[in-house]
C-alpha positions as CSV (number, residue, x, y, z in Angstrom):
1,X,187.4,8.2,-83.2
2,X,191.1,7.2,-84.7
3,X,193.7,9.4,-84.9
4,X,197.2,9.0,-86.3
5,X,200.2,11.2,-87.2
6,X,201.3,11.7,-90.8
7,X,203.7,13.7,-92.6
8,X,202.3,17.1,-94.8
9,X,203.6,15.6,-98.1
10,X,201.7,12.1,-97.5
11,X,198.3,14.3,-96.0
12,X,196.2,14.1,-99.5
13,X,196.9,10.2,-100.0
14,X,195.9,9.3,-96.7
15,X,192.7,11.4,-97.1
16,X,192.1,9.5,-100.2
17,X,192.4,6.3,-99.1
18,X,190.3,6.9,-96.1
19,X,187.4,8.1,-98.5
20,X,188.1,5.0,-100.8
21,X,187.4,2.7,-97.4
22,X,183.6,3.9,-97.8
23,X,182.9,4.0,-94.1
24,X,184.5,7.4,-93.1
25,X,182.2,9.7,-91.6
26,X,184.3,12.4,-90.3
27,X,187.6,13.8,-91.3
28,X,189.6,16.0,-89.2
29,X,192.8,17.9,-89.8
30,X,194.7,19.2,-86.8
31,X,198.3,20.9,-86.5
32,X,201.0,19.9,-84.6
33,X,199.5,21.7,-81.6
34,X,196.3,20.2,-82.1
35,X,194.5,22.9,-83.7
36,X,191.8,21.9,-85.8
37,X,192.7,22.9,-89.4
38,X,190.4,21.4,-91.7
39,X,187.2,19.3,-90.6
40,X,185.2,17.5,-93.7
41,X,182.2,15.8,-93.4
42,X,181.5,12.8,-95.3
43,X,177.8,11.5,-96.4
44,X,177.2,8.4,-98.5
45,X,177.4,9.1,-102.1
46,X,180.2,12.0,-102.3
47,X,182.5,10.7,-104.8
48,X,184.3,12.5,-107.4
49,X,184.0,15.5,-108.9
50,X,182.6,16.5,-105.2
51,X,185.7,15.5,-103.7
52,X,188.1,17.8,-106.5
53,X,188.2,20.7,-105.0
54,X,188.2,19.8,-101.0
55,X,191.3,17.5,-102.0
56,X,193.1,20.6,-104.2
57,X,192.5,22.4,-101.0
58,X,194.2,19.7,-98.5
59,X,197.3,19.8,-101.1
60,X,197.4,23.8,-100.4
61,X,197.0,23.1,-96.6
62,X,199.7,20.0,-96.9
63,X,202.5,22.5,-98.6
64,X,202.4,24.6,-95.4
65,X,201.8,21.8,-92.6
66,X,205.2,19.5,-91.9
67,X,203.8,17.1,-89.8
68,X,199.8,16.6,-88.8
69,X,197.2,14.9,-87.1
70,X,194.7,12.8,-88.7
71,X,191.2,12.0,-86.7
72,X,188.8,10.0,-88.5
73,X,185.2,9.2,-87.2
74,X,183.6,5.9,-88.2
75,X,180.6,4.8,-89.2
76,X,179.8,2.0,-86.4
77,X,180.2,-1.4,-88.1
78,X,176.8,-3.0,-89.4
79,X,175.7,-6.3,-87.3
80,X,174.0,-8.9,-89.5
């Protein structure tokens, strides 16, 4: 598990790129006191369209949050 502090205003583009990394399994949104906020789970193959509206709502929940805590669980890295 990762976590790392970003502003409210920069919440939606850091979600995005997490997504666009491809091995994000978890993503968690917590408030300043550490309250959990938002949690999404990720699965292979949500791209998109399926993305639209959990990102329209983390662009409501950014507009209200000034600072917040990002946790992101990883997929464990393949050995080959």
């Amino acid at each position: 598990m990762e976590e790392f502090k970003v502003a409210g205003d920069q919440l939606v583009d850091t979600v995005k790129k997490l997504i666009e990394e491809g091995n994000a399994r978890r993503i968690t949104i917590k408030n300043r006191e550490g309250k959990v906020i938002v949690e999404v789970p990720l699965t292979i193959g949500v791209v998109g369209v399926a993305l639209a509206p959990m990102l329209a709502a983390l662009g409501a929940v950014a507009g209200l949050l000034t600072e917040c805590t990002v946790a992101v669980e990883r997929d464990p890295p393949v050995m080959t």
